[in-house]
C-alpha positions as CSV (number, residue, x, y, z in Angstrom):
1,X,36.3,7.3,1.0
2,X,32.9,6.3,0.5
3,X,30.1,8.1,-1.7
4,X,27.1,9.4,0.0
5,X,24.1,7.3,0.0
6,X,20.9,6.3,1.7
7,X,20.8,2.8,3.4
8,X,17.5,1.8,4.6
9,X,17.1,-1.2,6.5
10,X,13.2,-2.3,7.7
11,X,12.4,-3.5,11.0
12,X,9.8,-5.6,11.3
13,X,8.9,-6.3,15.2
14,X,6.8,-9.2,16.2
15,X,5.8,-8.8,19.8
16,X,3.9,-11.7,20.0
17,X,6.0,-14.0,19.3
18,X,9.3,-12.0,20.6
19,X,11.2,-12.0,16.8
20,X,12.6,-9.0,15.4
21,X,12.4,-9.5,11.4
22,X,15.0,-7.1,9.1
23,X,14.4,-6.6,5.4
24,X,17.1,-5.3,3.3
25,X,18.3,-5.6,-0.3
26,X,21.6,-6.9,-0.8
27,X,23.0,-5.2,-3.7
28,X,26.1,-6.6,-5.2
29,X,28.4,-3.9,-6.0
30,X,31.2,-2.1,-3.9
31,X,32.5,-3.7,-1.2
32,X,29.7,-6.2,-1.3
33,X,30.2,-7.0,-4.8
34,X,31.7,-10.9,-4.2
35,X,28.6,-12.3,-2.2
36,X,27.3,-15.5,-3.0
37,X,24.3,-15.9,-1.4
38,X,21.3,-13.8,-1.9
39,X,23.4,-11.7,-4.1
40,X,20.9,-8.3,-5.6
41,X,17.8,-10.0,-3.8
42,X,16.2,-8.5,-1.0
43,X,17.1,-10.9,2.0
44,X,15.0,-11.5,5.2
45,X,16.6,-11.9,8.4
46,X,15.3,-12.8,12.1
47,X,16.8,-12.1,15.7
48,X,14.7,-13.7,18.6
49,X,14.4,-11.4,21.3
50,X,16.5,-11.6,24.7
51,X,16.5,-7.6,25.0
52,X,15.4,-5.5,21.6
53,X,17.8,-3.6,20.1
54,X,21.0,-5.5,21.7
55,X,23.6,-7.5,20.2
56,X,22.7,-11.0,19.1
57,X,22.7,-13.8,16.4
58,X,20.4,-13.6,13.7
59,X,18.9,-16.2,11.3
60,X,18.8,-16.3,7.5
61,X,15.0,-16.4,7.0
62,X,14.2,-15.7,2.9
63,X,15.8,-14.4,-0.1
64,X,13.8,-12.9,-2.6
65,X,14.3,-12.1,-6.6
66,X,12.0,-9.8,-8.6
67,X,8.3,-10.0,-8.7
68,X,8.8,-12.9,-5.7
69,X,6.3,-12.8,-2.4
70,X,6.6,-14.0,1.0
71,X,4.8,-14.3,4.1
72,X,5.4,-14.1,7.7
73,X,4.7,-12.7,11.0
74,X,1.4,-11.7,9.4
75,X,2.4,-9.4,7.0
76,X,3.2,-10.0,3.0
77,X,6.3,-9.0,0.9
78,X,5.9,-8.6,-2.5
79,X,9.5,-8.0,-4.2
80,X,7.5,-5.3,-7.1
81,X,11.5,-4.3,-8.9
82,X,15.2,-4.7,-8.5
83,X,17.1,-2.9,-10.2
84,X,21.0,-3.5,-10.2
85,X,22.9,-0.9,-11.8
86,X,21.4,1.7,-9.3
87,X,21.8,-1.1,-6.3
88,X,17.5,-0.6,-5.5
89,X,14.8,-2.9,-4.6
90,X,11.0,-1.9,-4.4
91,X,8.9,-4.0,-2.1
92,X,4.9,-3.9,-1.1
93,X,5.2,-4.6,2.5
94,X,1.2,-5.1,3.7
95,X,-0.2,-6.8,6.6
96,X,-1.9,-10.2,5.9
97,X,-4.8,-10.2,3.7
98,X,-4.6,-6.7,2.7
99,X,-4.3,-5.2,-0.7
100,X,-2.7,-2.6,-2.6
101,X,-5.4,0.6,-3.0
102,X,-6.0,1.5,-6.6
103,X,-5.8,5.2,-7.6
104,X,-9.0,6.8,-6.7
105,X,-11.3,7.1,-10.2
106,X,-10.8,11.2,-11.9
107,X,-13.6,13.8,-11.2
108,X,-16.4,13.7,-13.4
109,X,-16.2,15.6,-16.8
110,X,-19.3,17.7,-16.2
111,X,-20.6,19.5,-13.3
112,X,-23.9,17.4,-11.7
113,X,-26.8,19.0,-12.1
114,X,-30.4,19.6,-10.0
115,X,-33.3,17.7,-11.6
116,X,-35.1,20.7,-11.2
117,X,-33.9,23.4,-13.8
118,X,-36.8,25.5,-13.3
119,X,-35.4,26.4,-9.9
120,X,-32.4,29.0,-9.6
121,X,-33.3,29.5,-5.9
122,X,-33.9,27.9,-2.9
123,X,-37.5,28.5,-2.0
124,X,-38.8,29.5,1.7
125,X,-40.3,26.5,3.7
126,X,-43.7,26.0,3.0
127,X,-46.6,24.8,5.5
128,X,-47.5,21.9,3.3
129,X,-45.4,19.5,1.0
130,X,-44.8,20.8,-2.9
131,X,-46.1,18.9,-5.8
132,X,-43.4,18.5,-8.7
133,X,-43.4,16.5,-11.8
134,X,-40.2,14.7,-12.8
135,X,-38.7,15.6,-15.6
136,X,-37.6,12.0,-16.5
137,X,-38.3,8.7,-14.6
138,X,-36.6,7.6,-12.0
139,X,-33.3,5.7,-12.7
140,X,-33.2,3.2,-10.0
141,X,-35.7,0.6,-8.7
142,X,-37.6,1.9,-5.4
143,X,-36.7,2.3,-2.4
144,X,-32.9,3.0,-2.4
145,X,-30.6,2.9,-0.2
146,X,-29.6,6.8,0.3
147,X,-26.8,7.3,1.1
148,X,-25.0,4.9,-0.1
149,X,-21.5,4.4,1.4
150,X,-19.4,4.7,-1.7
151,X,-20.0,5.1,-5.5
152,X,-22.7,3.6,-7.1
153,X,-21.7,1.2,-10.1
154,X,-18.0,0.3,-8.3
155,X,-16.5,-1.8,-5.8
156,X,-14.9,-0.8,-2.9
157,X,-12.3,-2.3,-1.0
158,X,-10.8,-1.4,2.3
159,X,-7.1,-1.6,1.8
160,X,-3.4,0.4,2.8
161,X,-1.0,0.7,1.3
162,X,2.6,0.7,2.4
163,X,4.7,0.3,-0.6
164,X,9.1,0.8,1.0
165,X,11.3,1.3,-1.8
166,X,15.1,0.8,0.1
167,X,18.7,0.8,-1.6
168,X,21.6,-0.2,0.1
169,X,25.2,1.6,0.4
170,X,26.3,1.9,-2.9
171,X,30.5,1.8,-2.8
């Protein structure tokens, strides 16, 4: 008998170049617990494609430790934590030249406020233009760009993430 556990193997699939590509993490415990090559790395393996999904010989492509990257058929594997006694791997598995999305910045502290304080209303269209002063001077340099597509003051970049944590059958 066999404990419960979740196996998760990734299948990468290459159409262009007909090569099926499967990550896993090769935990050495249980019944896998004498392996000598690529033992608690996560291991990359290829099958070249006569028919998808049939029987066929694969090829040993990579073996990865902790915190180790590698690239191929245009995507990047970033090995981000093993951990052996629980028989887990965490990888970053992005396409080529993407990054990892920081966490988007907290709400601001204080609620934003109109410029115009003398004005609790809206006020009914008028036939000519109103004439207010500023309360302070502008802020920025004229003419702006409004609206501007993201923040002003941070950077931006366009990014997805698909961070696969996997563990293998743990015996």
């Amino acid at each position: 008998d066999y404990p419960t556990a979740t196996t998760v193997l990734l299948k990468v699939q290459d159409d262009a170049n007909s090569v099926d590509y499967y990550v896993n993490f090769n935990a050495k415990k249980g019944i896998n617990s004498g392996t000598r090559e690529g033992g608690n790395q996560v291991t990359i393996t290829s099958k070249t494609l006569a028919v998808r999904d049939s029987y066929g010989e694969s090829e040993f492509v990579a073996k990865l430790g902790g915190q180790a990257s590698f690239t191929f058929a245009n995507y990047n594997i970033t090995v981000d934590a093993i951990d052996t006694t629980k028989g887990k791997a965490h990888v970053t598995l992005l396409l080529t030249g993407q990054s990892v999305c920081m966490p988007p910045s907290p709400a601001p502290a204080n609620a934003p406020t109109t410029g115009f304080s003398s004005m609790s209303t809206t006020l009914p269209p008028t036939s000519k233009p109103m004439t207010v002063m500023p309360i302070s001077p502008p802020t920025t340099p004229f003419p702006t760009n409004i609206p501007t597509p993201f923040p002003t003051g941070e950077s931006h970049n366009s990014c997805t993430h698909h961070g696969v944590p996997f563990q293998t059958i743990s015996h």
